[in-house]
Each structure stands twice: as structure tokens, then as C-alpha cells.
C-alpha positions in Angstrom: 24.7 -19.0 -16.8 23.4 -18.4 -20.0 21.5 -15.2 -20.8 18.7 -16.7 -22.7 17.9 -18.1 -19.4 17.9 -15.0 -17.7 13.5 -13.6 -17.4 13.0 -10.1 -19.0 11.9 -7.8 -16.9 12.2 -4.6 -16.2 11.7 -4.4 -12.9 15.3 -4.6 -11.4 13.8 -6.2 -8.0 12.7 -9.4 -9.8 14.9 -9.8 -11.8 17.5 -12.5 -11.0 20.5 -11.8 -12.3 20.9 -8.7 -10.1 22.3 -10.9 -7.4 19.3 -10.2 -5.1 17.3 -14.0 -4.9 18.8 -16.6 -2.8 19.6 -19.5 -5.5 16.0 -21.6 -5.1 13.8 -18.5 -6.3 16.3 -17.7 -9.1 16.2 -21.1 -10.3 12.3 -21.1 -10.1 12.5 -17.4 -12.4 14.4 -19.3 -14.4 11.9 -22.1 -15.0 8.8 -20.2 -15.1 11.4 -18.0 -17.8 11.7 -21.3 -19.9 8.3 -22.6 -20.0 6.5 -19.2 -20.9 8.9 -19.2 -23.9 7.9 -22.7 -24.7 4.1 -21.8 -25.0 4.5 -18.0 -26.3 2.8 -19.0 -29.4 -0.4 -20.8 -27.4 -2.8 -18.6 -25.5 -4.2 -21.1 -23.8 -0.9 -22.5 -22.2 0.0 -19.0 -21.5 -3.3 -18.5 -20.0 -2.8 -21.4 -17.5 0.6 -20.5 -16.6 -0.7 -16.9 -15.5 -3.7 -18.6 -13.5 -1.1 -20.8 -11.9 1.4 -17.9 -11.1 -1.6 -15.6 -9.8 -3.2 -18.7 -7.2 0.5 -19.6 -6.4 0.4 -15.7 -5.5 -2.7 -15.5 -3.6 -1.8 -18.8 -1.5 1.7 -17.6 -0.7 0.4 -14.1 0.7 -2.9 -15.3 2.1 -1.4 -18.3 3.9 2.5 -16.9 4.7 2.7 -13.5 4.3 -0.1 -12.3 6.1 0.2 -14.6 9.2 4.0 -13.1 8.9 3.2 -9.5 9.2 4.6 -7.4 12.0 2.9 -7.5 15.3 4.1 -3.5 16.5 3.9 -0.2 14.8 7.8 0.2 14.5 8.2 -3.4 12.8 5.2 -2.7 10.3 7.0 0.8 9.6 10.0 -0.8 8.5 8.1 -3.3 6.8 6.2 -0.8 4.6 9.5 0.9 4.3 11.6 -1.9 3.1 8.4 -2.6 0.1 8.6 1.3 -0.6 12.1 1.1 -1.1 12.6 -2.5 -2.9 9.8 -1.8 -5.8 6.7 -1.7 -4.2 4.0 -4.3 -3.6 3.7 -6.9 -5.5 0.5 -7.6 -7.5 -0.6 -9.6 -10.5 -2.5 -7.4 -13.0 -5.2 -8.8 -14.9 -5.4 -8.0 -18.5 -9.0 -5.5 -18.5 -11.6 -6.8 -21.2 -11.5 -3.7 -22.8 -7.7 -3.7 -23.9 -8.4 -7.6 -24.6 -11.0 -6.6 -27.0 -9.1 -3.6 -28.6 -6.6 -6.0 -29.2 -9.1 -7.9 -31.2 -10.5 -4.9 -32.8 -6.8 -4.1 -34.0 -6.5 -7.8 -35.4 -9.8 -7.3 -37.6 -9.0 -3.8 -39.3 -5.2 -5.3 -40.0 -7.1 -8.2 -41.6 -9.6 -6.4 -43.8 -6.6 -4.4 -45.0 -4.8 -6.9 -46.3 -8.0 -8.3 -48.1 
């Protein structure tokens, strides 16, 4: 496998190349890898693949992981142990407007410096 295929991340529990994903979801890291570096110079692509990664989120834990969830205390221990243990839980973070609009505060002063 070739390591510009390998995602950057630095969370060690998603990335793939630690040996911990059966084959199918490293091959989908891999893809999702491939396409956000084919639109990393178009915000709007960029945009749609994190709106696409965020429902696929929302349907996978609304309609599997949920109905999935342990049914006794002990289970639901080990559960909430095993997420402790692995990294956490996992969650999509939305960019806040404020940082958005630094960002675009930044952009103006580096432009009227320049003039």
C-alpha cells in the first residue's frame, strides 16, 4: 500500500494503517482520504463531503448503533469501557462561526498588508 494513500490523522484509533479496521472500512478511509485531497482547493466540495460524512454519521448511530446498545448494566459497562479505552466517542465537530469568521478577519488584514 502506498502511504499517500494512507488518511492523516492523529488519532491512532482511526487511523488505518494501525492494523485495527477490518479491510472494507480501511478501504472506505482510504477513499474518503482520496477524494478530500482531490477537492482540498474547493470549499464547497469540501463542504459537501463533511455534510455527507456527518449524515452518514448520524444515520449509522441513530439507525444501528443505538438499536445495538446493551440491554444490562454489566454489558453497557463494558461498552462505555471499551469507548473509554479505544479513543473515546466519536463525534463530528462543526467548525463555530466565530473561528470561521476570524479566519476571514485574518485573510483581510494579510490582504491590506500586502497592498
Amino acid at each position: 500500500m502506498e502511504q499517500a494513500n494512507t488518511p492523516t490523522t492523529t488519532d491512532q484509533s482511526f487511523n488505518p494503517s494501525n492494523g485495527s479496521f477490518p479491510a472494507s472500512l480501511e478501504e472506505i478511509a482510504m477513499r474518503v482520504n482520496r477524494v478530500s485531497q482531490q477537492c482540498k482547493d474547493d470549499p464547497h466540495q469540501i463542504l459537501e463531503l463533511l455534510r455527507t460524512l456527518e449524515q452518514l454519521h448520524q444515520d449509522i448511530r441513530v439507525n444501528l448503533f443505538e438499536p445495538s446498545l446493551p440491554n444490562t448494566r454489566n454489558d453497557l459497562y463494558h461498552l462505555l469501557l471499551d469507548i473509554e479505552e479505544t479513543g473515546g466517542w466519536p463525534y463530528i465537530a462543526r467548525m463555530k462561526l466565530r473561528a470561521f469568521l476570524d479566519h476571514l478577519s485574518s485573510d483581510k488584514e494579510g490582504l491590506t498588508d500586502s497592498e
